[in-house]
C-alpha positions, -999 to 999 in steps of 0.1 A, spaced: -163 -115 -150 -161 -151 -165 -137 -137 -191 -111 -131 -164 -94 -161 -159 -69 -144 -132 -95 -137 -110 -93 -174 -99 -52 -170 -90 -57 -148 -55 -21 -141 -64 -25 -126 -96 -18 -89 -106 -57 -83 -113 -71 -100 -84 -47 -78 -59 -57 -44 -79 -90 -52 -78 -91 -65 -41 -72 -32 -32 -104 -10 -48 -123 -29 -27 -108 -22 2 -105 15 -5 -140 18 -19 -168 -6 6 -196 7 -16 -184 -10 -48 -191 -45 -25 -222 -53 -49 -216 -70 -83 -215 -41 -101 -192 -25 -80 -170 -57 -81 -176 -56 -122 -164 -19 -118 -132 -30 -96 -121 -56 -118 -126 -34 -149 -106 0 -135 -74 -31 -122 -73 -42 -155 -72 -1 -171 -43 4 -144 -25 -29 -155 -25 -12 -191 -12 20 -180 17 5 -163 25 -12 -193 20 19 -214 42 36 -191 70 9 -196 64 13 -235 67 50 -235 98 50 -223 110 20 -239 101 38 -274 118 72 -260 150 47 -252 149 25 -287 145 62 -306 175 75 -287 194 51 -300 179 51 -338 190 87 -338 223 78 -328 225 53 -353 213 71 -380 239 101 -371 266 74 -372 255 60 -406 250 92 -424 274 106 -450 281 140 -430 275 125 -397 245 134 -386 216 157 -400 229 187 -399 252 200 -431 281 201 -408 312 170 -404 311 149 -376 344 165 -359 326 198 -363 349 210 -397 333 231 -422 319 215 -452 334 223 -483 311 251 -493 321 272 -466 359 268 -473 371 293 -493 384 291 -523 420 283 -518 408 258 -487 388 240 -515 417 240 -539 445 229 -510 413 206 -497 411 189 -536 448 185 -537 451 171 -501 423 144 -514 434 135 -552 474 131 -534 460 105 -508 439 88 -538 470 85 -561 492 72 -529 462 42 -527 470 34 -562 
């Protein structure tokens, strides 16, 4: 109990929680039951903060996905261009050959 330093702050988070057991439960008014109290507060403090961090991770790995789509060569994971063209192994031969000429024309026009 001594290595609770909120339980001196009657406004602190673990003193309410564990006040509220209390209240709900009259037979846990013996110092076990107070040891007990204070112990299944703290577990609920932890689970609202996992809670928080489970979505915060689902939120931050949104965004890594998104990121990583944007950054990749093709776009995204998938073998397919970001505006949804077909990659240059599904053109056919004479889209790869107007596709080549299309490409070496605009790299002679930067020269």
């Amino acid at each position: 109990m001594q290595e609770h330093e909120d339980l001196r702050k009657p406004d602190s988070e673990l003193t309410q929680r564990a006040n509220a057991i209390l209240k709900q439960h009259p037979a846990m008014a013996n110092a076990v039951g107070l040891e007990k109290a204070v112990e299944i507060a703290h577990l609920q403090i932890k689970a609202a903060g996992a809670e928080e961090s489970y979505a915060q991770v689902k939120e931050l790995t949104d965004k890594l996905t998104k990121l990583e789509k944007k950054m990749s060569v093709n776009g995204g994971f998938t073998n397919e261009k970001a505006d949804g063209d077909r990659t240059f192994d599904k053109l056919s031969d004479d889209e790869q050959t107007e596709y080549l000429r299309r490409a070496a024309t605009e790299a002679d026009s930067l020269l």
